[in-house]
C-alpha positions in Angstrom: -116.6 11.3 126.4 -113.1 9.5 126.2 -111.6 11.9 124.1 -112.7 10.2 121.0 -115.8 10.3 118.4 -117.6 8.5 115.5 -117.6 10.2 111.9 -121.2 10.8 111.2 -120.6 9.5 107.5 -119.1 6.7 107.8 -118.7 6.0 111.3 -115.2 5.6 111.9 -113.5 6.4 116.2 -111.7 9.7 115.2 -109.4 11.4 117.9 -111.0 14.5 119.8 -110.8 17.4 118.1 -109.9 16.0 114.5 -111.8 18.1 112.0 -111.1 15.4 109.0 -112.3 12.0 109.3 -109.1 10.0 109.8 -111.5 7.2 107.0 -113.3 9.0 104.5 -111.8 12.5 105.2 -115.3 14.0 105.7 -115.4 17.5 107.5 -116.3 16.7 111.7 -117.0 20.7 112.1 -119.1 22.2 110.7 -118.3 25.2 108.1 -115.1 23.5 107.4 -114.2 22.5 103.8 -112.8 19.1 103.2 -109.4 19.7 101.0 -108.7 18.3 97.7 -107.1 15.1 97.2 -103.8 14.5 95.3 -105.5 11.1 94.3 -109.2 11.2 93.2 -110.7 8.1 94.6 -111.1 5.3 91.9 -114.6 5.5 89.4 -116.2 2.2 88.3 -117.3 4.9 85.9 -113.8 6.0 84.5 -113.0 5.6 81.3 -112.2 1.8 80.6 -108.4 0.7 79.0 -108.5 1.1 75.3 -106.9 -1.7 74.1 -104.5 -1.1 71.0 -104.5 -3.3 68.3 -101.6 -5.4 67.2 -99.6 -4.1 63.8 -100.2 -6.2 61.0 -96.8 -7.9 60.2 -95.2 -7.9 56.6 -94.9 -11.2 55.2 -92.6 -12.9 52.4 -93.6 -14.2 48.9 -93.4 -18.4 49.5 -92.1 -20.6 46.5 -94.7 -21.7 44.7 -96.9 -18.1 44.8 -94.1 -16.8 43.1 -93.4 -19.7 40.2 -96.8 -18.9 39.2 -95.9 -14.9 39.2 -93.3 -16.2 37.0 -95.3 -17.7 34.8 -97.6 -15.1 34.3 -94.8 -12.8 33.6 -93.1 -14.9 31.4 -96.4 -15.1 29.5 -96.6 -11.3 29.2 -93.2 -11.2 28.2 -93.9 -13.7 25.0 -97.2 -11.8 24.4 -95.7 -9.1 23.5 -92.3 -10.6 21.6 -94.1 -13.0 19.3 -96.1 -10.7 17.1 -92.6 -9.4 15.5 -90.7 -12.8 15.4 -93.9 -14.1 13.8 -93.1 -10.7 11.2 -89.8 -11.9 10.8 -90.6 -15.8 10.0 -93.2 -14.1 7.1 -90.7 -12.0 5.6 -88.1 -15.1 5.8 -91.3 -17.2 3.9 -92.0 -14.5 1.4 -88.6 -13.8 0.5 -87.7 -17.6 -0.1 -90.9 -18.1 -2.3 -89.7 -14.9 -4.5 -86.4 -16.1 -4.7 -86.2 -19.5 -4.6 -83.7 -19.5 -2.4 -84.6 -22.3 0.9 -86.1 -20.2 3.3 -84.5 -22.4 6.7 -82.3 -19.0 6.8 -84.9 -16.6 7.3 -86.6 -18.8 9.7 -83.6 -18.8 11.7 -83.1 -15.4 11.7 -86.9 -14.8 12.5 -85.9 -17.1 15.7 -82.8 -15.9 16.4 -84.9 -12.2 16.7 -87.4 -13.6 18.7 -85.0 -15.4 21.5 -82.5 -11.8 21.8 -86.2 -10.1 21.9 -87.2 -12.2 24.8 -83.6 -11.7 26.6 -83.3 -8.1 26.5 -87.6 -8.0 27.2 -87.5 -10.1 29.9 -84.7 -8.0 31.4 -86.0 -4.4 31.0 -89.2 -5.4 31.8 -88.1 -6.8 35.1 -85.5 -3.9 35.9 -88.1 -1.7 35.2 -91.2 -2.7 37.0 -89.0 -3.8 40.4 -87.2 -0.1 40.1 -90.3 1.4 39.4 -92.9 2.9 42.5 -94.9 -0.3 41.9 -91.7 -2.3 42.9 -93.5 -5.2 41.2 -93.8 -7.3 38.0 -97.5 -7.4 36.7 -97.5 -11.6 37.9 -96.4 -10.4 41.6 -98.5 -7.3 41.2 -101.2 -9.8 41.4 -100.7 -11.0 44.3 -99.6 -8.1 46.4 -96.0 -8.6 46.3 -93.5 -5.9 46.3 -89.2 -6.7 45.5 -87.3 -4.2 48.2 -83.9 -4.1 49.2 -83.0 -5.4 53.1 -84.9 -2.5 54.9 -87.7 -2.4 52.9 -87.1 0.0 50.5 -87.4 0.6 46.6 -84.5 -0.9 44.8 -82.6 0.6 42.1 -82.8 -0.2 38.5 -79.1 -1.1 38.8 -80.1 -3.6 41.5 -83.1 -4.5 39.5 -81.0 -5.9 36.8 -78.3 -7.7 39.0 -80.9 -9.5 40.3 -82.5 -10.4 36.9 -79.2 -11.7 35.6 -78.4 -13.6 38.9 -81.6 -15.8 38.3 -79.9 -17.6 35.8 -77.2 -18.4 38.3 -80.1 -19.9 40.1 -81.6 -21.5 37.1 -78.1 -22.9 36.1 -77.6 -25.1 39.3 -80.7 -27.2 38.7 -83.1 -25.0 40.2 -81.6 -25.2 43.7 -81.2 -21.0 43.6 -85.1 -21.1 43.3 -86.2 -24.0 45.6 -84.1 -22.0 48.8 -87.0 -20.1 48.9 -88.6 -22.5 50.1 -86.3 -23.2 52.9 -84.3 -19.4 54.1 -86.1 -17.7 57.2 -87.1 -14.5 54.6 -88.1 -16.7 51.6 -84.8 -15.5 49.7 -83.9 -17.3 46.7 -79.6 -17.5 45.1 -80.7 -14.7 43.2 -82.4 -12.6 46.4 -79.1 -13.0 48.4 -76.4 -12.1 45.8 -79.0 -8.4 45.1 -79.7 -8.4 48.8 -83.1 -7.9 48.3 -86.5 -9.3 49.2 -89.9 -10.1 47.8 -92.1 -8.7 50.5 -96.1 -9.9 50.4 -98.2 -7.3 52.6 
């Protein structure tokens, strides 16, 4: 021989002498144990890359899903004021038949009820809800959305009320505080930005 020989698995020229396979690292004497690798050769049967599925991203309550959240909670809101300004215009109506005194008094007290009712209503029962752990009015309950401050979290009943009261700001210039939420990159409205808060929809 010329000082060389051919593997007898996989018929690679080894060097006289080699006991490894230079190739496949198969044993050339026999009796001798072929070592173990650092780096197991590749599997087709390994187990394949599990592919991890994207997080779902949090998305903003647009304009006109939350006008109708509005009108549904204005709704609720008069629901549950009229039955005692209704009480109110009856007792003005009874007490000007029993009297004979014009009743136009009684009626506009009964109204002048019923509009405070609706303020102070309207308030705590948006202050309350948007503080509360549902973070929501019943109308954006409805449709999944939640009010949180910048980072996501609950607000405070404090900053539940600023908010409230900055609406009419937003009412007072012509609407334009609502319709910017149609048009800022987090669908804030006047209102949103002066509480620094957002209406998140999951």
């Amino acid at each position: 021989m010329n000082g060389t020989f051919f593997c007898n698995r996989c018929g690679a020229q080894n060097a006289a002498g080699a006991q490894f396979c230079s190739r496949c690292g198969a044993p050339t004497t026999p009796g001798v144990v072929q070592p173990p690798s650092s780096t197991p050769p590749y599997s087709g049967s390994a187990t394949p890359y599990q592919a991890v599925a994207p997080a779902v991203g949090v998305g903003y309550g647009g304009f006109w899903i939350r006008v109708v959240a509005l009108i549904i909670d204005g709704i609720i809101v008069r629901v549950v004021v009229a039955p005692v300004g209704m009480i109110f215009g009856g007792l003005g109506l009874a007490g000007g038949m029993m009297s004979g005194i014009p009743h136009i008094g009684f009626r506009l007290l009964g109204r002048g009820v019923t509009f405070i009712l609706l303020i102070f209503g309207s308030w705590l029962y948006e202050a309350f809800m948007e503080s509360s752990s549902y973070q929501a009015t019943l109308g954006k309950m409805i449709f999944g959305m939640k009010v949180t401050d910048l980072n996501g979290n609950r607000i405070s009943f404090e900053r539940a009320t600023g908010r409230h009261f900055a609406k009419w700001l937003s009412a007072m210039i012509l609407g334009i505080g609502y319709i910017m939420v149609g048009f800022t990159e987090r669908k804030q409205g006047l209102h949103d930005l002066l509480a620094g808060t957002l209406v998140r929809r999951a």
